[in-house]
N, C-alpha and C positions, 0 to 999 in steps of 0.2 A: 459815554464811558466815564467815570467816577476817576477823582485821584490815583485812589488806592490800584483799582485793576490798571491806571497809566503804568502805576510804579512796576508792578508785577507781570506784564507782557514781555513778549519777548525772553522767556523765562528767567525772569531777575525772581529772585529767591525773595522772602520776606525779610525783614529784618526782625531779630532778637531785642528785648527790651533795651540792652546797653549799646545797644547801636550798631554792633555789628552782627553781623549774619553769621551762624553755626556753617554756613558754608564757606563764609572768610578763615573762621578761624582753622578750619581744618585743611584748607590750602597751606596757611601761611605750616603750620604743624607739620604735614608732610614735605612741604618743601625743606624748612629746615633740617630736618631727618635726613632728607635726598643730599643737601648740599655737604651736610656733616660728612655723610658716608661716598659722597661721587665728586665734589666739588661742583661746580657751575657749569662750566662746559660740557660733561657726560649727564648730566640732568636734563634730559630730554621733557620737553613740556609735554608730550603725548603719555609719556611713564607715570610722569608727575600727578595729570589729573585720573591717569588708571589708578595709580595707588589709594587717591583721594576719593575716587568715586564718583567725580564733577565734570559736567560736560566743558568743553572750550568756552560756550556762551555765555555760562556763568562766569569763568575764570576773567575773560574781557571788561566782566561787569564792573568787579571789583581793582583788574589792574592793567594797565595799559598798554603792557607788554610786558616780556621775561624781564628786561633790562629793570624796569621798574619792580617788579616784582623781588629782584634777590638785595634790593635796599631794603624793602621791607623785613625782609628776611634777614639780614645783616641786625638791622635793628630788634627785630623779636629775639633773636638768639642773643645781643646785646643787654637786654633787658632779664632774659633768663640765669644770662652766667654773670651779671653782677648780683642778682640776687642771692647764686649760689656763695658768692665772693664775699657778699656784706653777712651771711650765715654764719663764715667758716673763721675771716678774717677779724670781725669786730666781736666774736665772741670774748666778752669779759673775764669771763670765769678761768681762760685758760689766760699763761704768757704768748708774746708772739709768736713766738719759734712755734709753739706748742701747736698756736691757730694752722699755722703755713703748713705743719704737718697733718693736718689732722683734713685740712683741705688735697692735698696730694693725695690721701688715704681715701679721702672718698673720690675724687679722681679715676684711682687705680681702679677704685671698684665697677666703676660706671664704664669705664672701657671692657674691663672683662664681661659685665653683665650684656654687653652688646656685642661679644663675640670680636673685639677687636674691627670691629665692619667702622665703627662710627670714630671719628678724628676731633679736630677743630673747627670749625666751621669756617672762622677766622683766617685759620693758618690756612687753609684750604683755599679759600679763596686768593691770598696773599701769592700762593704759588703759580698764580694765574692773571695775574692782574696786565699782563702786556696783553690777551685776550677780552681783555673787561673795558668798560667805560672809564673816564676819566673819573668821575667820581667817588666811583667805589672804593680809591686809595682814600681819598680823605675820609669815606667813611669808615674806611677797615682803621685807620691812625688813627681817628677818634677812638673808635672802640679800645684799642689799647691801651692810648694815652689813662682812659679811664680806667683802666685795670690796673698801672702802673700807678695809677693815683690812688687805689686802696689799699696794695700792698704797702705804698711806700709811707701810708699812714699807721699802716699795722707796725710795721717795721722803725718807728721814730723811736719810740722809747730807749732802742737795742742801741742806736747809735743815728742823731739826728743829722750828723753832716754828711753820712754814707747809704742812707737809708735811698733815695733817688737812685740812686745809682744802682744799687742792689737790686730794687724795684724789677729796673729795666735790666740789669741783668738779667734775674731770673724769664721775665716774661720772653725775651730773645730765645734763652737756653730752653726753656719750657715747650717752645712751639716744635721744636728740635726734634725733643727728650719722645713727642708725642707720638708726632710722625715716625721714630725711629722702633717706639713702641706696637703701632700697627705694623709697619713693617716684621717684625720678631713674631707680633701679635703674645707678648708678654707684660709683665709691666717695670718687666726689669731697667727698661731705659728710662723709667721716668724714677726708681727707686736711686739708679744711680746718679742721677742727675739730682735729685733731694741730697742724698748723702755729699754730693760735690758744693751744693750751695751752702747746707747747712756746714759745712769744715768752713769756706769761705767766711761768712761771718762771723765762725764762732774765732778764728784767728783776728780778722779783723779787731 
């Protein structure tokens, strides 16, 4: 038997030129979708690869277990919503304020567009973490840490000694505003909580 049919017995999938398999990336996709909308614990691995369409066998191939699997996941969704963050936040053309608004605005939009089903992914996980691995807090803190590090860039200009602080204000209040928004399943909690940060600094 040849390399290639070693690698692919046992039904291991082929891989894609970039190195990952179209059957990786659509695990890792639905799972985050799953964990957005159920958190960790009600994400059942059986639902997981029904959604996906992928047997267990394959799932194994590429991850070692669940527990491994929702870091990956932590980190794809990490890597999604800072990209959404460096879009809304480092846009030049507007002022800060302007950016932080215009990121909440597309925010609100994405939650209605899902029906209020989908949350934070983040914050989700956060509410569960006596359930979870040790690990996963340092990796949900990182995640943060890094979001507080783009706001609080966006936000120097306005006022550089208070800008940290504000950072983390908001992203606390924000996970809140989120959760309180599925809850209603409007997006009133997160317009009022824009309107409470935005008075905070414009007093400030």
């Amino acid at each position: 038997m040849n390399s290639v049919a070693q690698q692919r017995r046992r039904g291991r999938p082929p891989k894609s030129e970039d190195g990952y398999s179209a059957t990786r990336q659509k695990l890792i996709r639905e799972g985050v979708a799953a964990l957005t909308e159920k958190g960790f614990i009600a994400s059942g691995l059986e639902e997981l690869l029904a959604r996906a369409q992928v047997p267990k066998g394959s799932f194994y191939y590429y991850f070692p277990s669940k527990e491994a699997f929702g870091l990956v996941l932590i980190e794809a969704y990490a890597a999604y919503f800072n990209a959404k963050l460096d879009r809304w936040l480092k846009d030049e053309s507007t002022v800060p304020v302007e950016r932080l608004r215009n990121f909440i605005a597309d925010a609100c939009q994405g939650m209605e567009r899902h029906a209020f089903r989908r949350g934070c992914l983040i914050g989700n996980l956060g509410q569960e973490l006596g359930a979870l691995p040790d690990d996963y807090r340092t990796a949900l803190r990182d995640v943060l840490n890094g979001w507080e590090n783009r706001l609080t860039d966006c936000l120097l200009p306005i006022d550089s000694d208070r800008a940290r602080g504000w950072a983390r204000f908001f992203w606390t209040g924000w996970e809140g505003a989120v959760l309180r928004a599925r809850l209603e399943r409007s997006v009133a909690p997160l317009r009022v909580f824009e309107d409470g940060f935005m008075a905070l600094i414009e007093v400030s």
